[in-house]
C-alpha positions as a Markdown table, in Angstrom:
| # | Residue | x | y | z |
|---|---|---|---|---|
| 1 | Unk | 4.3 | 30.2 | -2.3 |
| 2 | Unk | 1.9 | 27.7 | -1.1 |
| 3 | Unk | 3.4 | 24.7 | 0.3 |
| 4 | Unk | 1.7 | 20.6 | 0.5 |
| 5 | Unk | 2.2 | 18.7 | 3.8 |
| 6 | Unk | 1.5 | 14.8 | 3.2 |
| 7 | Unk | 1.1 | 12.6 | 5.8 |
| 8 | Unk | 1.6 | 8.8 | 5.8 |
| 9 | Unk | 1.3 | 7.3 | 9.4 |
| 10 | Unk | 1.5 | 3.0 | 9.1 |
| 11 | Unk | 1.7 | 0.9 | 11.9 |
| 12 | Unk | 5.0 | 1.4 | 13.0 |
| 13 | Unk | 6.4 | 4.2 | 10.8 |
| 14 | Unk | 5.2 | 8.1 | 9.8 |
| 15 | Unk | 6.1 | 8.9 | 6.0 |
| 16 | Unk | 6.0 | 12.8 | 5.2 |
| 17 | Unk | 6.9 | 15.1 | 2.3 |
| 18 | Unk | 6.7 | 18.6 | 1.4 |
| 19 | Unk | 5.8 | 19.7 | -2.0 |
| 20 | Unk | 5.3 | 23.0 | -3.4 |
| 21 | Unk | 3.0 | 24.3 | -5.5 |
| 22 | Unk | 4.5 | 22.2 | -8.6 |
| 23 | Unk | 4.1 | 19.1 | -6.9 |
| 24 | Unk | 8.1 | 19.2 | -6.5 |
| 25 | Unk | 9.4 | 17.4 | -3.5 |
| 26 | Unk | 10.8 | 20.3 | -1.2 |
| 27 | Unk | 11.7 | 17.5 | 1.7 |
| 28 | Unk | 11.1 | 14.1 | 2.6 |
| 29 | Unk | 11.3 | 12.1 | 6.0 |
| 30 | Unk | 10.8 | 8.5 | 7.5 |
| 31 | Unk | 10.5 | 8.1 | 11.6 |
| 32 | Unk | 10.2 | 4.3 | 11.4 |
| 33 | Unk | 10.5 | 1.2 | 14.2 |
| 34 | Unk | 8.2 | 3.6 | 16.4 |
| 35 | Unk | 7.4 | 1.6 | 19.8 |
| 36 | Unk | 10.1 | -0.7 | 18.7 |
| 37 | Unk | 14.1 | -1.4 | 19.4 |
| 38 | Unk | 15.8 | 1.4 | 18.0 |
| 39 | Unk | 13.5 | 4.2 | 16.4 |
| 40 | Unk | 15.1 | 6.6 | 13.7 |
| 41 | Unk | 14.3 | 9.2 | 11.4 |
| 42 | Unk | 15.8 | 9.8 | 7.9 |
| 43 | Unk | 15.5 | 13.2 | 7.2 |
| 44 | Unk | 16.3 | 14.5 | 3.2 |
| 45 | Unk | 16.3 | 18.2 | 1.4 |
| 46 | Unk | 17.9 | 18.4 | -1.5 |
| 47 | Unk | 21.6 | 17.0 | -0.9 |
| 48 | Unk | 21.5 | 17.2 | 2.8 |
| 49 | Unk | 20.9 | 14.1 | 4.9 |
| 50 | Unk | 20.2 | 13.4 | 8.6 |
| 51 | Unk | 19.7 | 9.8 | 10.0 |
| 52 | Unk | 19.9 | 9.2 | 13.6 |
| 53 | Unk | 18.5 | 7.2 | 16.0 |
| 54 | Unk | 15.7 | 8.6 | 17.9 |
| 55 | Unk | 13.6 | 8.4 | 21.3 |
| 56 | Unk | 10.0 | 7.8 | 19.8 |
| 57 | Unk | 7.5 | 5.5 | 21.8 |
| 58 | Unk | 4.4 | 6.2 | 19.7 |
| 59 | Unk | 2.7 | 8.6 | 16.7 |
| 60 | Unk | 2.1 | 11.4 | 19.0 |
| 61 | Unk | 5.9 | 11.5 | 19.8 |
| 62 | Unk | 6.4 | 11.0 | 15.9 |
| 63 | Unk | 4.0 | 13.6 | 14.8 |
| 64 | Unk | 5.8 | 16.8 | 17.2 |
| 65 | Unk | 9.2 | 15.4 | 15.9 |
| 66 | Unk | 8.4 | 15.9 | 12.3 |
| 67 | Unk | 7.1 | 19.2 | 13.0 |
| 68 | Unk | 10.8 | 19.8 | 14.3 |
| 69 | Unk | 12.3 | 18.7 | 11.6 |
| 70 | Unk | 9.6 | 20.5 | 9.2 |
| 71 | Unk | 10.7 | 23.8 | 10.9 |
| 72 | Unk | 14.5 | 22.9 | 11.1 |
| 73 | Unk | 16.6 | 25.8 | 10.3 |
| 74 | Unk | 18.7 | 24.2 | 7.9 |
| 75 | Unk | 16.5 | 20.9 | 6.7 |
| 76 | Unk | 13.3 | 22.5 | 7.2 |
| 77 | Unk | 11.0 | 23.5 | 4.4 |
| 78 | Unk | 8.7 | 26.3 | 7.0 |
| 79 | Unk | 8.6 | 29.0 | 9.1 |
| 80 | Unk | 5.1 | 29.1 | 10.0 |
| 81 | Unk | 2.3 | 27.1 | 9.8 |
| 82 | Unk | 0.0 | 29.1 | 7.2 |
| 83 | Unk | 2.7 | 28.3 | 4.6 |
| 84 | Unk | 0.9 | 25.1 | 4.1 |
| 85 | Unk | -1.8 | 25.2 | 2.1 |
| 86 | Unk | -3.5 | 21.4 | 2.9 |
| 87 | Unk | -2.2 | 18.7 | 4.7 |
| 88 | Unk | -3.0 | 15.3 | 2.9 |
| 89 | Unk | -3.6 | 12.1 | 4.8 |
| 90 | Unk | -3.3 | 8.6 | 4.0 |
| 91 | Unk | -5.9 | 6.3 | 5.7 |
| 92 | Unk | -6.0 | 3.2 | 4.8 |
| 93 | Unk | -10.0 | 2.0 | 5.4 |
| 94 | Unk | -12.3 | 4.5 | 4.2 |
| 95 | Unk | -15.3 | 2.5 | 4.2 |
| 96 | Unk | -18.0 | 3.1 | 2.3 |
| 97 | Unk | -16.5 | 6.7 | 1.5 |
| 98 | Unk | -15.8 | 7.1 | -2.2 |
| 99 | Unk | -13.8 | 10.3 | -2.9 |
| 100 | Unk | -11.5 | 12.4 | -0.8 |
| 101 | Unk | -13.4 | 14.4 | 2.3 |
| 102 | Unk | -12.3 | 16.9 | 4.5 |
| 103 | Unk | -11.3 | 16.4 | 7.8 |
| 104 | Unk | -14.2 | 16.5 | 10.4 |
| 105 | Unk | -15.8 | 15.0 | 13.4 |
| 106 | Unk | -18.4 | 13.1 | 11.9 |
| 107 | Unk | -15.9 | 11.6 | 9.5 |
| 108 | Unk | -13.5 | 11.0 | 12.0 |
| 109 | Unk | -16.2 | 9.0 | 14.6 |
| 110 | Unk | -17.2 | 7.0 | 11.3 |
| 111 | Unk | -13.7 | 6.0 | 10.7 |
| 112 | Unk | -13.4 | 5.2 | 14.3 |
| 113 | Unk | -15.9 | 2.8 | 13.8 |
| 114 | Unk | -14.7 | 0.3 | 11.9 |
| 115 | Unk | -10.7 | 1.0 | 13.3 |
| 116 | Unk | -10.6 | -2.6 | 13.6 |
| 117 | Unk | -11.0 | -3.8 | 10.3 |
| 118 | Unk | -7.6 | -2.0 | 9.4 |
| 119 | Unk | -6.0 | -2.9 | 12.7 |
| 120 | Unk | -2.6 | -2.2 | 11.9 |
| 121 | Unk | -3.3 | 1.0 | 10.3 |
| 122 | Unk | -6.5 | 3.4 | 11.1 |
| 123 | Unk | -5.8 | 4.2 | 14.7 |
| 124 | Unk | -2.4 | 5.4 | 13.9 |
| 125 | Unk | -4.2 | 7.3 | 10.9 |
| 126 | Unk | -6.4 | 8.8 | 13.0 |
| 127 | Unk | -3.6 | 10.2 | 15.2 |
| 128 | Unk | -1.9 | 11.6 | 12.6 |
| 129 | Unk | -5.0 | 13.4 | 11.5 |
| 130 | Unk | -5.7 | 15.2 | 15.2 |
| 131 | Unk | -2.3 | 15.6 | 15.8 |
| 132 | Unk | -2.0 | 17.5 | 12.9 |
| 133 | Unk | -5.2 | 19.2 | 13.5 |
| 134 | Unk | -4.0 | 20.2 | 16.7 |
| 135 | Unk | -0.9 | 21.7 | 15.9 |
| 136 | Unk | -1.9 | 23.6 | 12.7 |
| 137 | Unk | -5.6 | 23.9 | 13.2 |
| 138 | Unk | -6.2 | 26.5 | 10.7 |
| 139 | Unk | -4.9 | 24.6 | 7.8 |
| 140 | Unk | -7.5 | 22.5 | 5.8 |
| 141 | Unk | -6.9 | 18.7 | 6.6 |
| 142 | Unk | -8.0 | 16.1 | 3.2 |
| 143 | Unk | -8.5 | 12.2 | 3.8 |
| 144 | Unk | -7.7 | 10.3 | 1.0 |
| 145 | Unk | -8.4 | 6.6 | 1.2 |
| 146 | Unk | -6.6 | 3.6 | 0.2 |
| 147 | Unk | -10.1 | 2.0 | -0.6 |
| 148 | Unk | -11.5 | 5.2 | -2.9 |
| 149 | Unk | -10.5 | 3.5 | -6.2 |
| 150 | Unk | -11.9 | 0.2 | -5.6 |
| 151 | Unk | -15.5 | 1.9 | -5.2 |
| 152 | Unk | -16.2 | 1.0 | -9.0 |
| 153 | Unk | -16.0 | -2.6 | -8.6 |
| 154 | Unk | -19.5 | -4.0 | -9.4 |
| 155 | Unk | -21.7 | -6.0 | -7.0 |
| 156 | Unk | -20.6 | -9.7 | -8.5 |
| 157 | Unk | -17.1 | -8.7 | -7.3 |
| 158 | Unk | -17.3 | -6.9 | -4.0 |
| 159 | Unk | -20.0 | -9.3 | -2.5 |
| 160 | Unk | -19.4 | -12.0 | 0.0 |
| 161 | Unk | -21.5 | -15.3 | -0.6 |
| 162 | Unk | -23.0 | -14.7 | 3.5 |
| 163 | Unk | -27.1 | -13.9 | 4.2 |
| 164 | Unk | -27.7 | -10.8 | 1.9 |
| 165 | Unk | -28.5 | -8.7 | 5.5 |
| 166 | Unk | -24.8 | -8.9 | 6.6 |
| 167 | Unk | -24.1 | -6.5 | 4.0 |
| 168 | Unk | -27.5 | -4.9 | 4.4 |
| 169 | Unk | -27.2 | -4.3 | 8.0 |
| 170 | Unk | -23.0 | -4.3 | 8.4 |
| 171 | Unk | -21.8 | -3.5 | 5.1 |
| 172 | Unk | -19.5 | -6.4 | 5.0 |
| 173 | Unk | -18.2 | -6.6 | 2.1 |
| 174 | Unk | -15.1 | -6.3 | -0.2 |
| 175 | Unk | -13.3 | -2.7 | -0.6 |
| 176 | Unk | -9.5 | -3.2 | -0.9 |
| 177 | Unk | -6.6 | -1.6 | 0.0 |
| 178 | Unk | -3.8 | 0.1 | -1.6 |
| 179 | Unk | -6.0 | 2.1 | -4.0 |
| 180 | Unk | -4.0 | 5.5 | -4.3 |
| 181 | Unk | -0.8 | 3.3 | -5.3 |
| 182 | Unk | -3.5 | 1.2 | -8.0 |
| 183 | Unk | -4.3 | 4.1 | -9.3 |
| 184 | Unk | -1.3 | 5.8 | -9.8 |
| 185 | Unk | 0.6 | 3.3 | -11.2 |
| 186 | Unk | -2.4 | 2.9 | -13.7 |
| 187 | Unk | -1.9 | 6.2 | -14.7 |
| 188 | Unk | 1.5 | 6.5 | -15.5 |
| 189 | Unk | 1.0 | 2.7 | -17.3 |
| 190 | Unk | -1.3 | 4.3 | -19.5 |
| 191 | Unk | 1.3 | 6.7 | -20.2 |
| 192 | Unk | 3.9 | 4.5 | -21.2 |
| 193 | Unk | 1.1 | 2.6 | -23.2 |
| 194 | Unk | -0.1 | 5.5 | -25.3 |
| 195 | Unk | -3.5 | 4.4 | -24.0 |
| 196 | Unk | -6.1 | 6.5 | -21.8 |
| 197 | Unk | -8.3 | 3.6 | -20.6 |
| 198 | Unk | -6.1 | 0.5 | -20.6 |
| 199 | Unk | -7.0 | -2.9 | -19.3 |
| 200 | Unk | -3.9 | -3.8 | -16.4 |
| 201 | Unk | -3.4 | -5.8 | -13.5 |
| 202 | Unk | -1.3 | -4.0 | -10.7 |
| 203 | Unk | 0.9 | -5.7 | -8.2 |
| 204 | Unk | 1.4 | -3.8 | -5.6 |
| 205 | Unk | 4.2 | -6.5 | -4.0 |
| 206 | Unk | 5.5 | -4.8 | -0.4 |
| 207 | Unk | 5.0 | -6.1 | 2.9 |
| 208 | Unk | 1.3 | -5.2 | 2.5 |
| 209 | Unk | 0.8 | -6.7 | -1.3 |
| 210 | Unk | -2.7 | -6.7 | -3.2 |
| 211 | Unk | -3.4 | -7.3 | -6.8 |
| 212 | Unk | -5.9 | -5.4 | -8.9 |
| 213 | Unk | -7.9 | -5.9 | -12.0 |
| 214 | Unk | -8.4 | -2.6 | -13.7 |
| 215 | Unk | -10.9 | -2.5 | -16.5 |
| 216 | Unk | -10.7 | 0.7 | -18.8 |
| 217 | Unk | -9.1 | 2.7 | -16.2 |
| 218 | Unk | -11.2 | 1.4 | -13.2 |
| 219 | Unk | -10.9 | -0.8 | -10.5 |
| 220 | Unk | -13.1 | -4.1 | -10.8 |
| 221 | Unk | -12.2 | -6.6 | -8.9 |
| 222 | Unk | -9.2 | -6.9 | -6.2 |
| 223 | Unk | -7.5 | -9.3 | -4.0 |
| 224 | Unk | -8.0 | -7.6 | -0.6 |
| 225 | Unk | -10.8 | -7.6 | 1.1 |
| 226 | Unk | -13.0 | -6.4 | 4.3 |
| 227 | Unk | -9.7 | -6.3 | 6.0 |
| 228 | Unk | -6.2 | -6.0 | 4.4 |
| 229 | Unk | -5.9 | -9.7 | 5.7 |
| 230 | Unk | -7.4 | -11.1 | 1.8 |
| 231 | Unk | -5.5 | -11.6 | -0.8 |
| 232 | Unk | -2.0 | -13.0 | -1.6 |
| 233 | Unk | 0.5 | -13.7 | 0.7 |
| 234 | Unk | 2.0 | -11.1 | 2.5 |
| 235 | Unk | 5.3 | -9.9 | 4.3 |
| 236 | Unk | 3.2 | -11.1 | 8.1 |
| 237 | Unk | -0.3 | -11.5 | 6.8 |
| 238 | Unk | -1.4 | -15.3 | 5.7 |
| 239 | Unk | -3.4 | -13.9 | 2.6 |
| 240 | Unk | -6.5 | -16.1 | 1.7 |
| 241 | Unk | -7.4 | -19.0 | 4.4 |
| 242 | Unk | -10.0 | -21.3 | 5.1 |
| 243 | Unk | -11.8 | -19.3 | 7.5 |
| 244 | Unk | -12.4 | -22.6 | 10.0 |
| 245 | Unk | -8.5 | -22.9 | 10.4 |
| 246 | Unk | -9.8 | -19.9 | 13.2 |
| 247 | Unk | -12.1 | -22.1 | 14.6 |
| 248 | Unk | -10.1 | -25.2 | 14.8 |
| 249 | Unk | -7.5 | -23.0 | 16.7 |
| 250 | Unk | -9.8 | -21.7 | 19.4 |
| 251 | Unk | -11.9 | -25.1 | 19.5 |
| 252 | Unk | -9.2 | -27.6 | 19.2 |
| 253 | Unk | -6.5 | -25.6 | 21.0 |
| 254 | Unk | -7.9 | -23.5 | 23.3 |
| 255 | Unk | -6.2 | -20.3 | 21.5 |
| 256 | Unk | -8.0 | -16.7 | 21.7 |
| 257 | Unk | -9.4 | -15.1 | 19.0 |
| 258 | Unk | -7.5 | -12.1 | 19.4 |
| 259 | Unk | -4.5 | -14.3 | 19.2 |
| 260 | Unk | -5.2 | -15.7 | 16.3 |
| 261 | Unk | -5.7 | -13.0 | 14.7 |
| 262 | Unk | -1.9 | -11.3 | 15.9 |
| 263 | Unk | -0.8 | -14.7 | 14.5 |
| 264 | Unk | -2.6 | -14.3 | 10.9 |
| 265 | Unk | -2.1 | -10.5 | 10.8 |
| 266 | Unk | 1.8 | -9.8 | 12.3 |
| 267 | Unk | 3.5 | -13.3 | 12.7 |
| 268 | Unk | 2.7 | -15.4 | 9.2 |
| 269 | Unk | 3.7 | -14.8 | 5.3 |
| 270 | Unk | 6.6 | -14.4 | 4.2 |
| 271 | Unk | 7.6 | -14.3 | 8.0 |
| 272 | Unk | 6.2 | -17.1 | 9.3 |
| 273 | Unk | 6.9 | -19.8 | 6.7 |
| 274 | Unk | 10.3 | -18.8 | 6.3 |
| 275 | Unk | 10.7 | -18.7 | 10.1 |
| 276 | Unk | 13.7 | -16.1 | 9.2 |
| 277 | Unk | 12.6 | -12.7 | 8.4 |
| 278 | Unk | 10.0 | -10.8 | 6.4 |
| 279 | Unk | 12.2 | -9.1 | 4.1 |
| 280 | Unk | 12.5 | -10.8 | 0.5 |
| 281 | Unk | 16.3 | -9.3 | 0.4 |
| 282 | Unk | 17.3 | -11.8 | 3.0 |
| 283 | Unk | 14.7 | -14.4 | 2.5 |
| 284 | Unk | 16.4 | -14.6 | -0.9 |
| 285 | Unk | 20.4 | -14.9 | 0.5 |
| 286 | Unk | 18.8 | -17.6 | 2.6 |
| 287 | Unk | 17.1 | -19.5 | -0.1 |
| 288 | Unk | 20.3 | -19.7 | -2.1 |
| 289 | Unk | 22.7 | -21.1 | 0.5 |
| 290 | Unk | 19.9 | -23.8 | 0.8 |
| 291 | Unk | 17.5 | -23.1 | 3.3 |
| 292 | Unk | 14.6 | -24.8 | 2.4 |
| 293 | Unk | 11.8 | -23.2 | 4.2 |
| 294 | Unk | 13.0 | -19.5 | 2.7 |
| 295 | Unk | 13.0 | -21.2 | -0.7 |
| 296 | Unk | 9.2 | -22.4 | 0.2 |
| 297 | Unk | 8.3 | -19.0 | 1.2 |
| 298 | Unk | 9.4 | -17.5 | -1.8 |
| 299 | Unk | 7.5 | -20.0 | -4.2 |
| 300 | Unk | 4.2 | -19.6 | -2.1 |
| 301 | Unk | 4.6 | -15.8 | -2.9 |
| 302 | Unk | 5.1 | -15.8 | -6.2 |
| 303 | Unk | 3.1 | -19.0 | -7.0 |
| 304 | Unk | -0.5 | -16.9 | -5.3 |
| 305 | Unk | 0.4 | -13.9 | -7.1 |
| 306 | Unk | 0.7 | -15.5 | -10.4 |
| 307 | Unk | -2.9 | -17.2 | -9.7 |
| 308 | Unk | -4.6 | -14.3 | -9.2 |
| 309 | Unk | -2.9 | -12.2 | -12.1 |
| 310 | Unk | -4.3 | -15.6 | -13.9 |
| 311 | Unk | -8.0 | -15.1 | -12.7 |
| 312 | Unk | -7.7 | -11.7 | -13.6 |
| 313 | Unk | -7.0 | -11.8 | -16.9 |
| 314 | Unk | -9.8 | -13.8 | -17.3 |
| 315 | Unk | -11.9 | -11.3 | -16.1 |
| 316 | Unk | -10.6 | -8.6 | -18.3 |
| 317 | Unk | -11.0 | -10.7 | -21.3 |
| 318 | Unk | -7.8 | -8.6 | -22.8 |
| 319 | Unk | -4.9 | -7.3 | -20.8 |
| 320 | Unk | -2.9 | -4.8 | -22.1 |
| 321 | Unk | -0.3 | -5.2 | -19.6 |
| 322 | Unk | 1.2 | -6.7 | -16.2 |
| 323 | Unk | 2.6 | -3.7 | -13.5 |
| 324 | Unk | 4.9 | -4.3 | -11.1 |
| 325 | Unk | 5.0 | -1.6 | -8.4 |
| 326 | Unk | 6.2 | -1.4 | -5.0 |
| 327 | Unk | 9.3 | -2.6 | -2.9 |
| 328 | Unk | 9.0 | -5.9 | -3.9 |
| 329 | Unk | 7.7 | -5.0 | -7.4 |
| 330 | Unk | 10.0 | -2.5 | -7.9 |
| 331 | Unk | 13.1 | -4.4 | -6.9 |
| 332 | Unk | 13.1 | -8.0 | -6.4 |
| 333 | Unk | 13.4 | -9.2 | -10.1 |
| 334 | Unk | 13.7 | -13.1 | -9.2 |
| 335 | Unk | 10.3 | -12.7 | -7.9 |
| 336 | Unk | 9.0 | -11.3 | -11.3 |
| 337 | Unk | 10.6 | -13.7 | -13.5 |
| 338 | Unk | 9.2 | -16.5 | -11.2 |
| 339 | Unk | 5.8 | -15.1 | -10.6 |
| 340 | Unk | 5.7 | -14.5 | -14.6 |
| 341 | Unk | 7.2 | -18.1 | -15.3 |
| 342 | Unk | 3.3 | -19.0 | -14.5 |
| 343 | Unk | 2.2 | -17.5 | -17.7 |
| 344 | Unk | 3.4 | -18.6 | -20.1 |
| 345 | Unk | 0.1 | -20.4 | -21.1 |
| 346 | Unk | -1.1 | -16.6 | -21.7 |
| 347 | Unk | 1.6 | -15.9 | -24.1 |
| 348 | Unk | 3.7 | -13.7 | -21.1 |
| 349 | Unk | 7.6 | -13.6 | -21.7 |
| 350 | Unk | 10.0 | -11.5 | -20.2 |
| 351 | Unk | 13.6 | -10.0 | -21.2 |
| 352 | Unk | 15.8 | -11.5 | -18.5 |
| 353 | Unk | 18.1 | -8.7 | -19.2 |
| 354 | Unk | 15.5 | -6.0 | -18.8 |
| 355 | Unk | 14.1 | -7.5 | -16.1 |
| 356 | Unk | 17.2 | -7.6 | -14.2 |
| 357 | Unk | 18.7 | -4.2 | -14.9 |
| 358 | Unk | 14.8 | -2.7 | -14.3 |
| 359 | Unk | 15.4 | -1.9 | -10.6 |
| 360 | Unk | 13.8 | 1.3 | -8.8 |
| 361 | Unk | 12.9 | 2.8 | -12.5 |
| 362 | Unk | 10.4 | 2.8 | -14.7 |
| 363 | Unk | 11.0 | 0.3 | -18.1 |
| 364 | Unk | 9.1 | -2.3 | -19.5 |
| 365 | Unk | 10.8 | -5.8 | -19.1 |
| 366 | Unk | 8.5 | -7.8 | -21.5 |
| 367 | Unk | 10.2 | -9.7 | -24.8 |
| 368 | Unk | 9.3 | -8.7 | -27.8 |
| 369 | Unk | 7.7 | -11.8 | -28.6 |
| 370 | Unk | 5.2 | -11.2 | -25.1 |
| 371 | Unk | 1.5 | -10.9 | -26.4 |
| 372 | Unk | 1.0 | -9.4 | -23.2 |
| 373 | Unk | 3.3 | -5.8 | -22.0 |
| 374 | Unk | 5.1 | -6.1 | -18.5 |
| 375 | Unk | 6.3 | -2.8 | -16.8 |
| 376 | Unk | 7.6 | -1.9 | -13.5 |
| 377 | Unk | 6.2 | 1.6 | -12.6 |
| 378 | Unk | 7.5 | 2.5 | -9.1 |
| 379 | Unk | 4.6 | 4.3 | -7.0 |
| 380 | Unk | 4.6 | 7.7 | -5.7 |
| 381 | Unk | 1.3 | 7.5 | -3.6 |
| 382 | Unk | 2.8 | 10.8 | -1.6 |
| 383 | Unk | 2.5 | 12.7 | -5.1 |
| 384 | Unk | -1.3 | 11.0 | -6.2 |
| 385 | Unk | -2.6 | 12.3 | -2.2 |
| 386 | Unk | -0.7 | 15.7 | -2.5 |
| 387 | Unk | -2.7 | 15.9 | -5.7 |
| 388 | Unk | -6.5 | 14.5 | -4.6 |
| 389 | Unk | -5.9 | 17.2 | -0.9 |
| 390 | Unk | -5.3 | 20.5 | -3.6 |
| 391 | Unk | -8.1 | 18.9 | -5.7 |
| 392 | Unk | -10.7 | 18.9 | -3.1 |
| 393 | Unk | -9.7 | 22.2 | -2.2 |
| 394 | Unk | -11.1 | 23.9 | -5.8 |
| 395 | Unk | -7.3 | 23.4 | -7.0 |
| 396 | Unk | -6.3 | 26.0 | -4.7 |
């Protein structure tokens, strides 16, 4: 039996599962706080567990200890490598590439050069892909990108208002991020709808959030942009900006532009306003003993979220429904009923009750009265990559 290796390296973390040939999960893992104050890994198969801390510096490290773990005699899912059929990775900027490609050198030196307009992302995707290669280089290696689904956006939407030749000559533009979770959730939305084309907005609300306008099953029009740094506000990222608050810093201040940049990508949001943490769970403890720079945070989150689902409504002209998807999405319920106290204008109400007991599952949490549906899908963008890799490979 023919086994499916997908492989999820972020920034500071490597995501992997096993699937078989079914698409069911044979094992799961999560090295995460690599390079950072105490690394672990969280190892699952079936009912048996393993978390413990671990010596990892970097992805390379990460990479040999999931193969470890992979060929574990008791919480391994292989004994040789030719039991996997195709690894699928996750990377994150794809470009101007439109569909899942093979692993090659061509596509790899393309990828390499635009690394920095996913900073916190591509290299470490593009270690996880030679890595990989290296270890098991007989087994077909599939990129699927984050930025695929946002290819059908039309010009209007994916333009920037600069000289026509910097997207001539550089191919600045929009593309978007988070486009495997988009589409998945999309799918199973139009599921729960009884609909095969329906007109939604996904949230994908994490510590990397975007919001996307999908128009008869396609993406056309999203809140990221050339970089992941567009959009709402994030768990570190600023979101939208005036872009001369960069050139007031250098000018004015005397700050570098790489500095800047750390600051807007790793050191603002959610982080940076609340001057606490980037994690909604404690933002949210904080807020209600008082603090008054958590509560802030949490109102600028929901408060540019509900803005943009606003704009995109009116660009679908009907909405069939809201999606929630994601950590925060899938969890932090105060943040949906705040984000969706916004619109009531459009006719939006929720069911506190379903709202509040719709937590890691699937359910819509819209009242009955709501001329618009609200659902909370949680995203399984391991599944949607483990199907696009055996896809490109003929189904095979």
């Amino acid at each position: 039996m023919k086994k499916i290796l997908v492989l999820n390296c972020g920034s500071s973390s490597i995501k992997y599962r096993l699937f078989d040939e079914k698409f069911n999960t044979i094992l799961w893992g999560l090295i995460e706080r690599i390079g950072e104050k105490q690394p672990q890994i969280i190892h699952s198969k079936g009912d048996k567990k393993k978390k413990e801390k671990v010596n990892v510096k970097n992805h390379k490290q990460g990479i040999m200890l999931m193969f470890q773990m992979l060929h574990d005699k008791e919480l391994g899912g292989i004994k040789r490598a030719d039991e996997i059929s195709v690894v699928g990775h996750r990377v994150v900027h794809g470009g101007q590439m439109a569909k899942t490609a093979l692993v090659s050198g061509v596509a790899l030196k393309y990828l390499k050069s635009f690394e920095m307009l996913a900073p916190l992302h591509n290299p470490n995707n593009i270690i996880g892909i030679k890595e990989t290669k290296r270890i098991m280089p007989n087994v077909p290696q599939v990129m699927v990108f984050d930025t695929a689904f946002h290819q059908t956006m039309p010009r209007k939407a994916y333009m920037y208002a600069l000289p026509y030749k910097f997207f001539d000559k550089y191919a600045i533009r929009k593309y978007g991020f988070h486009g495997t979770s988009h589409k998945y959730v999309s799918q199973v939305a139009g599921k729960m709808l009884k609909k095969k084309k329906p007109n939604l907005i996904t949230c994908h609300l994490g510590a990397g959030s975007s919001i996307t306008a999908v128009k008869k099953g396609e993406s056309v029009d999203t809140s990221m942009g050339l970089t992941p740094l567009e959009g709402v506000m994030m768990a570190t990222r600023t979101g939208d900006i005036d872009p001369a608050v960069v050139e007031y810093l250098v000018r004015r201040y005397g700050m570098k532009f790489e500095d800047v940049f750390e600051i807007m990508n790793k050191k603002s949001g959610l982080l940076g306003v609340s001057g606490v943490s980037k994690d909604v769970r404690i933002i949210e403890g904080k807020a209600k003993k008082g603090d008054e720079r958590c509560r802030l945070a949490l109102e600028m989150f929901s408060y540019r979220i509900a803005k943009y689902i606003a704009a995109y409504m009116a660009v679908l002209g009907k909405t069939d429904a809201i999606v929630f998807t994601a950590g925060i999405g899938e969890n932090a319920f105060g943040i949906r009923k705040e984000i969706c106290s916004y619109l009531k204008s459009f006719g939006i109400k929720l069911d506190l009750k379903k709202n509040r007991n719709t937590v890691k599952k699937r359910g819509a949490i819209n009242a009955g009265s709501s001329r618009v549906k609200v659902l909370v899908v949680p995203t399984n963008e391991e599944l949607m990559i483990a199907k696009e890799a055996v896809e490109m490979l003929g189904g095979k």
